[in-house]
N, C-alpha and C positions, 0 to 999 in steps of 0.2 A: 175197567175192562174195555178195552177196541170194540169199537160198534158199526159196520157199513155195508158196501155192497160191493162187489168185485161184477162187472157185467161187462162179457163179452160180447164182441164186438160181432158184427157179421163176416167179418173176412173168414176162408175157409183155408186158404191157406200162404206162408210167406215163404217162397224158396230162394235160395239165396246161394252163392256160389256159382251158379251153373250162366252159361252163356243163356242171354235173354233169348235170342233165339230161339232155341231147341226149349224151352223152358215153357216158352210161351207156348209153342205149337204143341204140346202136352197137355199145356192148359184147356188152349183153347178144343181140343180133339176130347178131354174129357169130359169138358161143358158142353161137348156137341155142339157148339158154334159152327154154324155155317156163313155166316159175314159179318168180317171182324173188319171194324171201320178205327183207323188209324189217327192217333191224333198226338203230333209228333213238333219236338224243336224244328222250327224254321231251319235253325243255321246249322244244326244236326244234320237233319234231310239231304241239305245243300254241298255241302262240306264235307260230310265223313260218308261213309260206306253202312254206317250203324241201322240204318232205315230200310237201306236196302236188303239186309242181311233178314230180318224182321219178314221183310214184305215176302221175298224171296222162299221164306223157310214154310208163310203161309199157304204159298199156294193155290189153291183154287180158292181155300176161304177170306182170301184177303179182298174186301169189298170196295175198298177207298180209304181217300187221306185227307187230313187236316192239316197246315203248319202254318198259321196266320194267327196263333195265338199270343198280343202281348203281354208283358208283366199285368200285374194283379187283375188278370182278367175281368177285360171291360166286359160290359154288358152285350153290346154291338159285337162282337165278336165271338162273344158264345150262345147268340141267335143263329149267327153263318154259320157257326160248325156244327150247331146242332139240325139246321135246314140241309147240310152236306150228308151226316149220317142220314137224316131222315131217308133223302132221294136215294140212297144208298142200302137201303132197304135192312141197317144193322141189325145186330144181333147181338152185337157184344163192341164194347167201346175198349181199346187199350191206348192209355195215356202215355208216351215215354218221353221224358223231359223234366222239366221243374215242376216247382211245385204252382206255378198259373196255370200250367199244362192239368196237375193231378185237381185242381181246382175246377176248372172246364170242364173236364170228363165227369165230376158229378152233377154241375149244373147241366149239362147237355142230356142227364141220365133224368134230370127232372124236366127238362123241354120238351124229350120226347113222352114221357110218357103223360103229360098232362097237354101236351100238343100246343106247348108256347110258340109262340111265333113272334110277336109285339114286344117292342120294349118295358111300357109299363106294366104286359102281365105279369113281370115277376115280380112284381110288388105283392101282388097277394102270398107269393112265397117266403118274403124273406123275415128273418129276426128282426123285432123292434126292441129297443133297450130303450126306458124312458130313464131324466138324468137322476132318479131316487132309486136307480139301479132295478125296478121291476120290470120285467119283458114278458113279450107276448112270441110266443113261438108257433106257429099255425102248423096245424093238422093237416096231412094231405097222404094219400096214397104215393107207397112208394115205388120206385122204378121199376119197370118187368127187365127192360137192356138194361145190361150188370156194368159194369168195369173191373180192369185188369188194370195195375197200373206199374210202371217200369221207371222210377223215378234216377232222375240223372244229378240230385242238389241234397242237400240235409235237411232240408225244411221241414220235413214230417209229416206234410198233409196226407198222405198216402193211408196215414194210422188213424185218422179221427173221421166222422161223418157228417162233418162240418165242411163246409166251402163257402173262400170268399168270392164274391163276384162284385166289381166297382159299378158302381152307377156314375158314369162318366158325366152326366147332365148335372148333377149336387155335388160330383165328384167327392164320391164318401162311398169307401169300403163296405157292404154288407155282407151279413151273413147268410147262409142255407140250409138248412140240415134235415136229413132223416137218417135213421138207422142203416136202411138198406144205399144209402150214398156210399158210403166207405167200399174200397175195392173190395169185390171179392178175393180177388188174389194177388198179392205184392212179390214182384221179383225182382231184387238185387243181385246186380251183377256190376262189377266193380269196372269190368274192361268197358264198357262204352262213357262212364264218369271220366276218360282220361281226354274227351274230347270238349268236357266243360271247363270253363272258366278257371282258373285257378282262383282269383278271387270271389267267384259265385261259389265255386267248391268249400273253400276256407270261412268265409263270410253267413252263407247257411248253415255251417257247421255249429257259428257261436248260437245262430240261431235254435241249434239243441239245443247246446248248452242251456241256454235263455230257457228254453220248457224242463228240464232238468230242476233246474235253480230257482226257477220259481215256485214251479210244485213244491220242492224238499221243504222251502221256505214258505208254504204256505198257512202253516199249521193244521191240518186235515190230512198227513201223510200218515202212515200206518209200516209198519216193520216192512208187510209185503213192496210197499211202492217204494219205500226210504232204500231198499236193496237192490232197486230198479234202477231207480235214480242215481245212489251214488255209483256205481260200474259203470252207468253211462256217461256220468262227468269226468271217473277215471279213463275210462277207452277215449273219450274225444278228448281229452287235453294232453295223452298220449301218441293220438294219433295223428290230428288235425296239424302239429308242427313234422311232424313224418314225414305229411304228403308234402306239406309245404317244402322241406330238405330235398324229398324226394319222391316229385310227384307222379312216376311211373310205379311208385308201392301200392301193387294190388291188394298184399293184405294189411297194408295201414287204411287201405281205401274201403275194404270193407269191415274193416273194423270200427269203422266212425259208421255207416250205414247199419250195422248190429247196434252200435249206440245207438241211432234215432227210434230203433226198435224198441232198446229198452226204454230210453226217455219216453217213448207215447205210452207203452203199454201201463205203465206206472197209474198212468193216470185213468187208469181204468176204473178204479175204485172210486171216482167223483173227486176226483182234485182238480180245484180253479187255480186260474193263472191270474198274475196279478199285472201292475201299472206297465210293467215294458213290455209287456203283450196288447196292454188296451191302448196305449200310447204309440207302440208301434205298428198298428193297423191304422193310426189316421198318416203317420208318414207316411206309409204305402200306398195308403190310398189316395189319400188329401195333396199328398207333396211329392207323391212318386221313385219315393225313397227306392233303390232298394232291398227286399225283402227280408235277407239277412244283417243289411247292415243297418235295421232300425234296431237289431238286439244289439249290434257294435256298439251303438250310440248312447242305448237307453239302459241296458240293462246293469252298469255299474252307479249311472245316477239313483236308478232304483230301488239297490239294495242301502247305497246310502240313506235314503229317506226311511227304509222301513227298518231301520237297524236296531233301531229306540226299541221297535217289539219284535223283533227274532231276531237278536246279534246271535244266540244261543243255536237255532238251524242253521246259520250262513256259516256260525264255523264249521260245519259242516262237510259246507263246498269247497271250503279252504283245503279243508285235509283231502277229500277227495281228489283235490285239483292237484296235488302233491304237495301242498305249503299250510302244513299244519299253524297254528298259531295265528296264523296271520289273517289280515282284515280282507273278508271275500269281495267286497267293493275293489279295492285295488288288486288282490290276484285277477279277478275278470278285466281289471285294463289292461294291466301290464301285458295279460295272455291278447287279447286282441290287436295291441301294439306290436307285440313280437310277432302276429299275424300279417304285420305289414293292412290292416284292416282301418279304417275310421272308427278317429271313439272319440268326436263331438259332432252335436248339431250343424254346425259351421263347417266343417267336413263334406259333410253332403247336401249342403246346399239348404237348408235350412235357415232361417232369420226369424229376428223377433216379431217382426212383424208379423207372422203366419201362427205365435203362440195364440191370441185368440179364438184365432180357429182351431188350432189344435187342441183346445183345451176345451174347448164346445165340443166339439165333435168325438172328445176322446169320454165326454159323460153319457153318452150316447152306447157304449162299449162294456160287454155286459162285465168283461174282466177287472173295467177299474173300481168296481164295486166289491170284487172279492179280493181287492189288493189288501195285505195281513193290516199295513196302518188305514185305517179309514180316510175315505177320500171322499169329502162332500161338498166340496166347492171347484168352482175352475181356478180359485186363487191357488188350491193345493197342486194343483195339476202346473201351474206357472212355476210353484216354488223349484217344483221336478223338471220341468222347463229349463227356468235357467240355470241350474246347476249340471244341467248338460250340454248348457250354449258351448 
């Protein structure tokens, strides 16, 4: 008999379809927000009309802005944006951008309410994974200013109440978490994603993928999550080449963004992610990979290695992905390659020389301990290494 726990998250609610705009200022008008502190893509802001539209629709409650946040949000830089809301007297944080952007917005939602100011005080906040996979996760009251967040990439962070933040001094990705981190409210809207990247669009995409595929393949999935999971690897491997053909397709574009829906939600019920999730945080962090093309990279080396104990879940993926029968390690290159994406190490700048450290730092990560093959040496972690050189 199934045995677990399905626990919902704090978000109250995800709208989707409607302009971010009008969506937001609904939001915000129901939360009774009176200063809403903005914290927005750089080259978004600069560039497009998208921020404007945003600022514009807020009106009086629009208190300030942020747009200095880079990839895998350093430390230094989500002190400044949290000393900007501070002086800005917030009330409510709205993220719109990727996922460093939806990352920031929770650690800024812990800055302010514990009154961080210092580099090293976030130490007392973040996850420690020792390398026998035990962690210590500290206790702390959680934030009174909420977040809203308006994600512009596939990455997913928007759905869990986890955030990474780099400590740029060790240069090593950490974690954050409380409950009340996670947005309160998530809105998708596909027309402002036509001004990202097409390869940050594409490339966070496999990035679902990758939390999909891991879960299903976890062994701790359950009929509810497995029904999660595979619709979401069917929408994005349906999609994801759509936008690619045709990247003005609003509803291929929000059809991949309902997949990241479903891929997180899956995981509600307690399913760990495995080695090209713990391996792809020290890219990110450590090597600067990135974000989505550490799943390019890592996630068909991965399934390789743990084939020996769930060849049986990846077929799975296979048939999901549309190619029944066949080996899900190679459907996930082929599908990354026809992405026009990187799918080696050597690709993105990576060398053997940096395996050391990658393989130190990735024992450190509380994921590579619930990877399905057991991983208890950095020699295991090398062997996944090089067969992704």
């Amino acid at each position: 008999m199934f045995s677990g726990m399905f626990t919902f998250t704090a978000i109250e609610r995800i709208v989707y379809g409607q302009p971010a705009a009008q969506a937001l200022l609904a939001e915000a008008e129901r939360l009774k927000a009176q200063r809403v502190f903005l914290m927005v893509s750089g080259t978004m802001n600069r560039s497009t009309g998208e921020v404007a539209k945003v600022r514009d629709a807020l009106g009086g409650r629009f208190a300030g802005l942020y747009d200095r946040m880079p990839s895998h949000t350093p430390r230094d830089a989500v002190l400044e944006a949290a000393a900007a809301a501070r002086a800005a007297g917030a009330d409510l944080i709205v993220t719109f951008g990727g996922g460093s952007l939806t990352d920031a917005g929770k650690l800024v939602q812990l800055c302010l309410r514990h009154n961080v100011t210092r580099y090293e005080e976030l130490d007392a906040y973040r996850a420690v994974v020792n390398t026998d996979g035990t962690r210590k996760i500290p206790e702390f009251d959680g934030p009174k200013v909420r977040q809203i967040a308006i994600p512009t990439t596939l990455s997913g962070g928007e759905f869990q109440s986890s955030g990474g933040c780099t400590d740029t001094r060790r240069k090593v990705k950490q974690s954050f978490r409380h409950p009340l981190h996670i947005p309160r409210v998530v809105i998708l809207d596909p027309a402002p994603t036509l001004h990202t990247p097409l390869w940050v669009w594409l490339s966070t995409g496999v990035r679902a993928i990758d939390h999909a595929t891991e879960a299903i393949c976890s062994g701790s999935s359950n009929p509810v999550s497995d029904a999660s999971f595979l619709h979401a690897l069917k929408l994005l491997s349906q999609g994801l080449p759509r936008v690619k053909a045709h990247p003005d397709d609003l509803d291929a574009r929000l059809d991949c963004q309902l997949a990241v829906w479903l891929a997180m939600a899956g995981r509600q019920t307690g399913i760990n992610m495995g080695a090209s999730h713990a391996i792809g945080h020290v890219l990110g962090g450590s090597c600067d990979v990135a974000h989505g093309h550490t799943s390019c990279v890592m996630l068909a080396p991965v399934l390789r290695y743990n084939r020996s104990v769930n060849h049986e879940r990846q077929k799975l993926v296979a048939e999901a992905m549309g190619h029944p029968g066949e080996d899900a390690a190679d459907v996930i290159a082929a599908f990354v390659a026809g992405l026009g994406q990187p799918g080696r190490l050597t690709d993105v700048g990576v060398t053997r020389e940096q395996f050391p450290m990658i393989a130190e730092h990735a024992m450190h990560d509380a994921w590579l301990h619930s990877n399905p093959r057991k991983i208890t040496s950095v020699e295991q972690v090398y062997e996944i290494l090089e067969s992704a050189a």
